[in-house]
C-alpha positions as CSV (number, residue, x, y, z in Angstrom):
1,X,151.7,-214.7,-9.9
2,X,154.7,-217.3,-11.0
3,X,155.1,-220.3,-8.4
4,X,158.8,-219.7,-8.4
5,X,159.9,-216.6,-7.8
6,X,162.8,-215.3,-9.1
7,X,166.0,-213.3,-7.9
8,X,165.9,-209.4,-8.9
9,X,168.8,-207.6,-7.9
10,X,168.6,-203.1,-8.6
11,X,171.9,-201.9,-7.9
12,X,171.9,-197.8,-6.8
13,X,170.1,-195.1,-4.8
14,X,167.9,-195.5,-1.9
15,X,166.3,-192.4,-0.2
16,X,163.8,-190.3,1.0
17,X,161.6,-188.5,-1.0
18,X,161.0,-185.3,0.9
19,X,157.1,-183.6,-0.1
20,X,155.2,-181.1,1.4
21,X,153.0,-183.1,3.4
22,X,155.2,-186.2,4.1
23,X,158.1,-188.3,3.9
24,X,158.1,-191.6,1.5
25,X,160.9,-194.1,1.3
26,X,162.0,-193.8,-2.7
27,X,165.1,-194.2,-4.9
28,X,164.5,-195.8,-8.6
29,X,166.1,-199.1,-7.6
30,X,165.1,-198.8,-4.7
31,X,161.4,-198.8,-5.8
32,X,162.1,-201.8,-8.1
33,X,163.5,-204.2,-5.8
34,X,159.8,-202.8,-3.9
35,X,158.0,-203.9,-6.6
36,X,159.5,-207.0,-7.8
37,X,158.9,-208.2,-4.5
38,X,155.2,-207.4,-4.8
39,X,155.2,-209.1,-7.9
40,X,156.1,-212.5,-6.0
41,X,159.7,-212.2,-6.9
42,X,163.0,-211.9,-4.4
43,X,163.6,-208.0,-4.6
44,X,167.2,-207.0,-3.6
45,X,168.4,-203.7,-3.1
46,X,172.2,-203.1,-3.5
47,X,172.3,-200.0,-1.8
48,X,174.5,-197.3,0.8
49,X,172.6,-195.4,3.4
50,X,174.0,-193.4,6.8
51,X,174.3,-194.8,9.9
52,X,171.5,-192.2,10.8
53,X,167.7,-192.7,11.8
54,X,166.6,-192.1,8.6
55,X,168.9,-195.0,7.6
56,X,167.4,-196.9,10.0
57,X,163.9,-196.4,9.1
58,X,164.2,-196.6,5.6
59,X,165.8,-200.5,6.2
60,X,162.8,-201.0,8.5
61,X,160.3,-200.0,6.3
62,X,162.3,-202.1,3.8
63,X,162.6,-204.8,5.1
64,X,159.0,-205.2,6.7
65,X,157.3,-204.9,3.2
66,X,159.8,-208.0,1.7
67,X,162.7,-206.5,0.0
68,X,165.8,-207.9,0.9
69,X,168.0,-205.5,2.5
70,X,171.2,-208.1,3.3
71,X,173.3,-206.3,1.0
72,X,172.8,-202.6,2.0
73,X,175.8,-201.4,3.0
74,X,176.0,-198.5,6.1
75,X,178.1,-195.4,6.1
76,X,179.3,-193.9,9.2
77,X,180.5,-190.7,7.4
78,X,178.0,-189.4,4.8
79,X,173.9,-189.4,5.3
80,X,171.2,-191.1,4.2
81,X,170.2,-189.7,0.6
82,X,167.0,-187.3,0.8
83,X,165.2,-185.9,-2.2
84,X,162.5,-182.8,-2.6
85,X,160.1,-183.8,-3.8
86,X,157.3,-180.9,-5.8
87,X,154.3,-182.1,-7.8
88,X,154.3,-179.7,-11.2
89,X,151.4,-179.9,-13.9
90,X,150.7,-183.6,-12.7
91,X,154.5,-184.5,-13.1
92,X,157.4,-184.8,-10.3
93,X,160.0,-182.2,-9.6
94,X,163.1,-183.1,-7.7
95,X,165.9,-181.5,-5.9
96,X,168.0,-184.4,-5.2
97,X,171.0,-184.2,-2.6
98,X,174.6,-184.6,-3.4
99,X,177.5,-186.1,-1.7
100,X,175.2,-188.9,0.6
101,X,175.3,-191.8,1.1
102,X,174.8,-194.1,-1.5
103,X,177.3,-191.9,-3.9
104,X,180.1,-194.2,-1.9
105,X,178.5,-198.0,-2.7
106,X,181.5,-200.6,-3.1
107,X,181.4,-203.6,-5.3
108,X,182.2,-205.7,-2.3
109,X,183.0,-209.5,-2.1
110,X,179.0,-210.2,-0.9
111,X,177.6,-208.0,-3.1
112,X,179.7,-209.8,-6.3
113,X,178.6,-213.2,-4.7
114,X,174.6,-212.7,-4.3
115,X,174.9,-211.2,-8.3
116,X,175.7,-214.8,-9.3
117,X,172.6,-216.3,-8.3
118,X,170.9,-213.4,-9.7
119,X,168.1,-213.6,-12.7
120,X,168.2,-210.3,-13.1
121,X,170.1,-206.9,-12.5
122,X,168.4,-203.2,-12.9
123,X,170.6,-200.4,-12.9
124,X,169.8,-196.6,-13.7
125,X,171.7,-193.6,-14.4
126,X,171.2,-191.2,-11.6
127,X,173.4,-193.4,-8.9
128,X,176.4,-193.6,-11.1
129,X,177.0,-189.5,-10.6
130,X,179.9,-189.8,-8.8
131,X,183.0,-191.3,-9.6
132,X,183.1,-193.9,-6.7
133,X,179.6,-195.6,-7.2
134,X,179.9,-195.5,-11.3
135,X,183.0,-197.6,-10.8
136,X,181.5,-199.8,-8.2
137,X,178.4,-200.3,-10.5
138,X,180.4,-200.9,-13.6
139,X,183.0,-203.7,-11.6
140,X,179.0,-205.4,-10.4
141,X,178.0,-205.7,-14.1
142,X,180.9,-206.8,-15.3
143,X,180.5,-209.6,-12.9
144,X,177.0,-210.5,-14.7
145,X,178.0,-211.0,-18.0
146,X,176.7,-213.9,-19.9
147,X,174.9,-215.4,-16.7
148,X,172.4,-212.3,-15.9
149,X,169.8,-209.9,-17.6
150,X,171.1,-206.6,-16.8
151,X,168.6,-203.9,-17.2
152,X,169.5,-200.4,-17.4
153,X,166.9,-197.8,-17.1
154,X,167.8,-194.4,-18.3
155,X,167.0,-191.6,-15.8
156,X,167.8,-188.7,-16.7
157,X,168.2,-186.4,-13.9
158,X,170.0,-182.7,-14.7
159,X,172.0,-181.7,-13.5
160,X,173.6,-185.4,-12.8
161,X,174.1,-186.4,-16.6
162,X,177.4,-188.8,-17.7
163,X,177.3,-189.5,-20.7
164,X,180.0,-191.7,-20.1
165,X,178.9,-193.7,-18.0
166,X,175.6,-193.6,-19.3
167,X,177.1,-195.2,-22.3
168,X,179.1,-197.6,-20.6
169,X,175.9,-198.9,-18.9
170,X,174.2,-199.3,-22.3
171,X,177.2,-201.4,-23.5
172,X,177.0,-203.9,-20.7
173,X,172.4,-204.1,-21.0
174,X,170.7,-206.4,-22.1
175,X,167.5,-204.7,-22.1
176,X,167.2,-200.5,-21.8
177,X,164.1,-198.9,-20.9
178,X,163.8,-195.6,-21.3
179,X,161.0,-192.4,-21.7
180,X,159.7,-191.0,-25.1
181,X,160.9,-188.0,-23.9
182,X,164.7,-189.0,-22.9
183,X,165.3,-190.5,-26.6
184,X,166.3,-187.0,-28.0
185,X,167.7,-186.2,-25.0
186,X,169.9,-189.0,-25.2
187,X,170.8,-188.8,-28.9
188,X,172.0,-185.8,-28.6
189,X,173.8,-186.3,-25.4
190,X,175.7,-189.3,-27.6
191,X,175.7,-188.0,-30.5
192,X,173.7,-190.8,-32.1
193,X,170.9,-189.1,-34.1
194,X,169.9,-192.8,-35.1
195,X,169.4,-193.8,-31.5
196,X,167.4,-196.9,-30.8
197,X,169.3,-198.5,-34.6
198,X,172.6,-198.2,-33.4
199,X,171.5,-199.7,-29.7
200,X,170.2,-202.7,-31.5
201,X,172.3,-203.4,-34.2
202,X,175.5,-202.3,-33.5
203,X,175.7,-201.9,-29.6
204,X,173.5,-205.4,-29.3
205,X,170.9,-204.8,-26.7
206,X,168.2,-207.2,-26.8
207,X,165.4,-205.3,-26.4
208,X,164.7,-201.4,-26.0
209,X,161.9,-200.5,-24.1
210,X,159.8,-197.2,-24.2
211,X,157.6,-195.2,-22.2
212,X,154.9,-192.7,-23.4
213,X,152.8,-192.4,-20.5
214,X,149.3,-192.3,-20.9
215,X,149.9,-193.4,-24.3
216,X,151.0,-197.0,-23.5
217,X,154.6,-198.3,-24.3
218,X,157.0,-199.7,-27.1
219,X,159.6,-202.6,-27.3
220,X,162.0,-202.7,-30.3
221,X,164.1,-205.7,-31.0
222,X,165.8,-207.3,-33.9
223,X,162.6,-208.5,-34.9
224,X,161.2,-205.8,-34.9
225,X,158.4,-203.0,-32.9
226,X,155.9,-204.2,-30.9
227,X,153.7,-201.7,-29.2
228,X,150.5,-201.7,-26.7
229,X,148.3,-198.6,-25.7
230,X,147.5,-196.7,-22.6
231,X,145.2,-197.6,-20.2
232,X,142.1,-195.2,-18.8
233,X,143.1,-195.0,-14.8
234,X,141.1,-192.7,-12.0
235,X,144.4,-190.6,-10.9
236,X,142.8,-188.8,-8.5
237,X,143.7,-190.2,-5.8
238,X,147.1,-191.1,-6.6
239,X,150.9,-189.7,-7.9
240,X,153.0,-190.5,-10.9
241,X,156.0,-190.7,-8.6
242,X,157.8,-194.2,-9.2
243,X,155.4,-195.5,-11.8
244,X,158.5,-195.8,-13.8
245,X,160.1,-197.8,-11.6
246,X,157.3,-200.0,-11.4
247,X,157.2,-200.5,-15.3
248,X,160.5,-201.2,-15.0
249,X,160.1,-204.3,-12.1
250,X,156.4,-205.7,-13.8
251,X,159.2,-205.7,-17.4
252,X,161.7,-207.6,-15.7
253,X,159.6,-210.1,-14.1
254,X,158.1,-211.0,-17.4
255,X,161.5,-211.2,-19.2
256,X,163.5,-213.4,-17.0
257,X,160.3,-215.9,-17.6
258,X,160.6,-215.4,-21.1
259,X,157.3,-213.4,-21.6
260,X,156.9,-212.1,-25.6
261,X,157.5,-208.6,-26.0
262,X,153.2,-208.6,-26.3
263,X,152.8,-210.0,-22.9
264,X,155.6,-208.2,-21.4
265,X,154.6,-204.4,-22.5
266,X,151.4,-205.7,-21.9
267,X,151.9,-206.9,-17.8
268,X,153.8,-203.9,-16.9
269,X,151.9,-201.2,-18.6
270,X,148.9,-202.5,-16.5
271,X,151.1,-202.3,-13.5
272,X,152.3,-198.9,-14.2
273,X,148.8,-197.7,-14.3
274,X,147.9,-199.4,-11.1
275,X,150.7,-197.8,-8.8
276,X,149.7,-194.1,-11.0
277,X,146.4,-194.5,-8.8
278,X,148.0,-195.1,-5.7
279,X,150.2,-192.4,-3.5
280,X,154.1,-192.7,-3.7
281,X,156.4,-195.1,-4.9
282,X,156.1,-197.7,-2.8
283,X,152.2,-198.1,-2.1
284,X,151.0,-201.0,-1.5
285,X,149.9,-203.7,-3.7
286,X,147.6,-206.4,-3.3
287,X,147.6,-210.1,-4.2
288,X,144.1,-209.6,-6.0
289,X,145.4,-206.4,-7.5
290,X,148.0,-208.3,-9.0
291,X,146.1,-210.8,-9.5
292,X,143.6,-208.7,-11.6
293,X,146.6,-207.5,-14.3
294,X,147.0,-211.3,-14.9
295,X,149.9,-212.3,-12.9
């Protein structure tokens, strides 16, 4: 684990993943700011939740496993976001709920202050639904540019699909990270048959990340594709929910430190795999765990 931990700030939902058996605290960003902090970093959540008890325990919980929850902002009117969650064929199913909470975030003064002393910003998709947050999350990363990485990790989540301002987002990233199985989803969606090309060369994102799953990961960059394989994990006892997320955290903290793209697929592939054999998306993590993935 790095001596000096770094800031990383992920801008969007935070929720409550609803399953049969239980309620988890959940939210893509929301589960990277988790994980960056398990990684040694400073995770931030930029977030909107009710003034409700479920607002108040998901800050708790927050806040009591070292995510920094200063900049969460509370909304008297609307509820804290809740999603149902259904495990189908070993993957996630989600009925997510509209018009809560976090679809009414504000680029506020603080908010546009702590990004400054960010090393990182992670962004996804699914928060910038409505009109109100997209704008509020476009006026943050404008704020970023040139001093920041800004990662955006497509999410796609039908039927909350922009494509404008899922192609705004990819304008402003410096890295995207997104599944083997959203590429053609996206292409199409942008009409860019030549997806990942046109990111690179003519957009300019640094680096484009993707996830195959149990078939390990790929990073493409000017210089070129650089790949590692999946790992053999024991899923039993665990869920796939948020493993994502926690690619997306292990990425980042290898990128701000200037990690190859080798070392970096390599790091959070091995991370990914560790949360898989855990329950939820915010298990926890030990410091030999980490440790072990050689952090």
């Amino acid at each position: 684990m790095s001596a000096a931990p770094k800031a990383i700030v992920a801008i969007g939902e935070a929720l409550w993943d609803l399953f049969p058996e239980e309620r988890r605290p959940g939210g893509a960003p929301c589960n990277v700011a988790y994980h960056a902090s398990q990684l040694g970093d400073l995770g931030v959540i930029v977030t909107r939740v009710g003034k409700d008890r479920l607002g108040d325990e998901l800050l708790a919980f927050l806040t009591q496993r070292g995510v920094d929850t200063a900049l969460v902002q509370r909304d008297s009117d609307k509820p804290t976001g809740t999603v149902s969650v259904t495990i189908e064929d070993s993957e996630p199913e989600f009925t997510i709920v509209e018009d809560v909470a976090w679809d009414y975030l504000q680029a506020d003064s603080e908010v546009r202050g702590r990004l400054d002393s960010a090393d990182a910003v992670c962004v996804g998709s699914l928060a910038q639904r409505s009109a109100t947050s997209h704008a509020a999350i476009r006026e943050m990363l404008m704020d970023t540019l040139a001093r920041t990485l800004v990662v955006f990790d497509v999410n796609l989540r039908p039927p909350f699909i922009d494509a404008d301002a899922i192609e705004s987002s990819l304008q402003l990233a410096d890295v995207v990270k997104m599944s083997a199985s959203e590429i053609g989803e996206l292409a199409e969606l942008l009409d860019r048959p030549t997806l990942i090309p046109w990111l690179i060369e003519d957009v300019g994102v640094r680096s484009v990340c993707v996830t195959r799953e149990r078939d390990g990961a790929s990073m493409v960059t000017l210089d070129g594709v650089t790949s590692v394989g999946g790992l053999e994990v024991d899923t039993t006892t665990g869920d796939p929910v948020g493993a994502g997320d926690a690619f997306t955290a292990a990425l980042t903290h290898q990128l701000i430190r200037d990690s190859s793209p080798e070392r970096a697929l390599d790091v959070a592939n091995r991370y990914a795999a560790l949360v898989v054999t855990k329950h939820g998306a915010m298990p926890s993590v030990s410091g030999e765990e980490v440790a072990a993935i050689g952090l």
